[in-house]
C-alpha positions as CSV (number, residue, x, y, z in Angstrom):
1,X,-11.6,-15.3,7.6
2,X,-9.0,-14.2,10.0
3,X,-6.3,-12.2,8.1
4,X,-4.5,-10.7,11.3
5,X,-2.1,-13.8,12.6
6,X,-1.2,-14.3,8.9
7,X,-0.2,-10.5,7.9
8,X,2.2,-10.4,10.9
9,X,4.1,-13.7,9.7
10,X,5.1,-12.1,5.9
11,X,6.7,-8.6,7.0
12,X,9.4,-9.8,9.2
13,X,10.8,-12.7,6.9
14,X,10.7,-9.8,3.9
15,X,12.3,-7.3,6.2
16,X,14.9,-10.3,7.2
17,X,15.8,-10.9,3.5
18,X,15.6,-6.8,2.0
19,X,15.9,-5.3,5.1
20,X,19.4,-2.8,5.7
21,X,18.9,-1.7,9.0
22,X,19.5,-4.1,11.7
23,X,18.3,-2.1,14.3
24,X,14.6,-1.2,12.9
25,X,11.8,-3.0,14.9
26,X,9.8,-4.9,12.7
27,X,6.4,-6.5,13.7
28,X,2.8,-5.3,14.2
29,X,2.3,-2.1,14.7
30,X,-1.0,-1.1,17.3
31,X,-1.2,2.5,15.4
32,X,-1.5,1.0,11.9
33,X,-3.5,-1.8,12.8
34,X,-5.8,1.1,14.9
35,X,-5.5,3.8,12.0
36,X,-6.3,1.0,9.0
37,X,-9.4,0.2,11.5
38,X,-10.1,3.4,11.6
39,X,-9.9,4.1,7.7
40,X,-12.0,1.0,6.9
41,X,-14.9,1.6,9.4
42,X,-17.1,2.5,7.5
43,X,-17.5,-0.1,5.0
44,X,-20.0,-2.8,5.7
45,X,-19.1,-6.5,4.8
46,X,-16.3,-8.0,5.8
47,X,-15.0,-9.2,3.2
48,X,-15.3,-5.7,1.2
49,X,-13.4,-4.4,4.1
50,X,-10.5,-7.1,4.1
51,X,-10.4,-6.2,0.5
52,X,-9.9,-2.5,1.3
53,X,-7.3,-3.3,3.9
54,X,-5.3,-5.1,1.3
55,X,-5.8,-2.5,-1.3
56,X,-4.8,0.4,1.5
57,X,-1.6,-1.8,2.2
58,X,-0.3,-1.8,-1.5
59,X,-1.0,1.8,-1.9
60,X,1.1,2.3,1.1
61,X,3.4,-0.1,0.0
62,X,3.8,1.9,-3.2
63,X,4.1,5.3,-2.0
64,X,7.0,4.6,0.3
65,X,8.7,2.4,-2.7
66,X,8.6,5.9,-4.9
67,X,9.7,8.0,-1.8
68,X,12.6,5.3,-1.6
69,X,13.2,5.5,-5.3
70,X,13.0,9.4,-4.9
71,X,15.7,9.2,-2.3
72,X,13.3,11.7,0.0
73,X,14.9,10.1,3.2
74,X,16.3,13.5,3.9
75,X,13.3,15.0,4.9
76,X,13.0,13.2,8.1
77,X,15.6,15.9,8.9
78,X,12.9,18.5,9.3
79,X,11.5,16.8,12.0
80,X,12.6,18.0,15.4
81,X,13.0,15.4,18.4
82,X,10.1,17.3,20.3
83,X,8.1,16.4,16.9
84,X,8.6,13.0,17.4
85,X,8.7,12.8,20.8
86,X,5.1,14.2,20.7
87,X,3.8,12.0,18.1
88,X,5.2,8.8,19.9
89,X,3.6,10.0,22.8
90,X,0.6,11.0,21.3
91,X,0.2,7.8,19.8
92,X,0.2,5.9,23.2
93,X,-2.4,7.3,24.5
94,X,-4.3,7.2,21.4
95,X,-3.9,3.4,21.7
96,X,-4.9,3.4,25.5
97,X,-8.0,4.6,24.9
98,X,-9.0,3.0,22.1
99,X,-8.3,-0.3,24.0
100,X,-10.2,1.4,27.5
101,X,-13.7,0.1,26.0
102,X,-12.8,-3.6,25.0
103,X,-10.5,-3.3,28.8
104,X,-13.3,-2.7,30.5
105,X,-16.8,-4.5,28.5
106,X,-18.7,-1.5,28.4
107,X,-18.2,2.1,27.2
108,X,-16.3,5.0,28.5
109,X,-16.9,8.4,29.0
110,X,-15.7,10.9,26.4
111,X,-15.5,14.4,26.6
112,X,-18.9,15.1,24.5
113,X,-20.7,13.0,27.5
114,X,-18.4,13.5,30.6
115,X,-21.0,14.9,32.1
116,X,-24.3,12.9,31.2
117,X,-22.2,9.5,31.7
118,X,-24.0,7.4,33.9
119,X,-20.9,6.4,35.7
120,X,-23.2,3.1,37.9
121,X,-23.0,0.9,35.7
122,X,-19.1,1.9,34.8
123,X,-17.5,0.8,37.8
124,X,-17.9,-3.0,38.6
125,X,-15.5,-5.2,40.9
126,X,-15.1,-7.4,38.0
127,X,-14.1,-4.6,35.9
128,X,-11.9,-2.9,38.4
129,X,-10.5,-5.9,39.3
130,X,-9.4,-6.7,35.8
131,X,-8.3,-3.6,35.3
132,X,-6.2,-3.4,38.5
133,X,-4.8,-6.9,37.8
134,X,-3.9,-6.1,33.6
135,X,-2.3,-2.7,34.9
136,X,0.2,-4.4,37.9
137,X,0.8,-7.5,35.5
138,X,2.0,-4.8,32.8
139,X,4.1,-2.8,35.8
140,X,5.8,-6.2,36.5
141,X,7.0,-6.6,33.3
142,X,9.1,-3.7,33.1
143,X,11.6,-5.1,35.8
């Protein structure tokens, strides 16, 4: 079963109906979807791990209604710009590299094998290429 295209239809007619902030950006988010993964990776089956996705969604879904109901907006306060900043940032690149092995069909160096990599078969032209070509079409976008 393929849950993705489906979850990504529900939140933005809630958010249309409930929602009170017409500036929030609502849509799939490539942190949650990679931190879920992450969370559920472990669990063999996949149904068990849809089912654990769902039940990880509600549970989110309830702690932020209580913080709502507890009015504990205000503590967003605490967090400086250069918090933020950081964790947006942070969170880029974490997405980046998780994408790098699917990007480029095999797997990548990390720092525990930087060394030992065998970096021969890394580098293809068709990889390259691909690469090259995804990163200009993404660089065209933004004018």
């Amino acid at each position: 079963l393929i849950h993705g295209p489906y979850s990504c239809l529900l939140p933005p007619v809630v958010y249309c109906f409930l929602g009170s902030c017409m500036h929030a950006s609502v849509g799939t988010g490539a942190l949650v979807a990679l931190l879920t993964g992450e969370a559920v990776a472990h669990i063999e089956g996949i149904k068990e791990r849809g089912e654990a996705c769902a039940l990880l969604s509600v549970m989110v879904g309830l702690i932020l209604f209580v913080m709502g109901v507890c009015r504990l907006s205000f503590l967003v306060r605490f967090f400086s710009r250069v918090a933020l900043s950081g964790f947006i940032t942070g969170s880029g690149v974490l997405i980046c590299f998780a994408q790098l092995k699917d990007l480029t069909g095999g797997s990548v160096p990390t720092l525990h094998n930087f060394l030992t990599f065998d970096y021969g078969g890394f580098v293809t032209p068709a990889r390259m290429m691909t690469t090259f070509t995804s990163v200009f079409m993404l660089f065209l976008t933004r004018f």
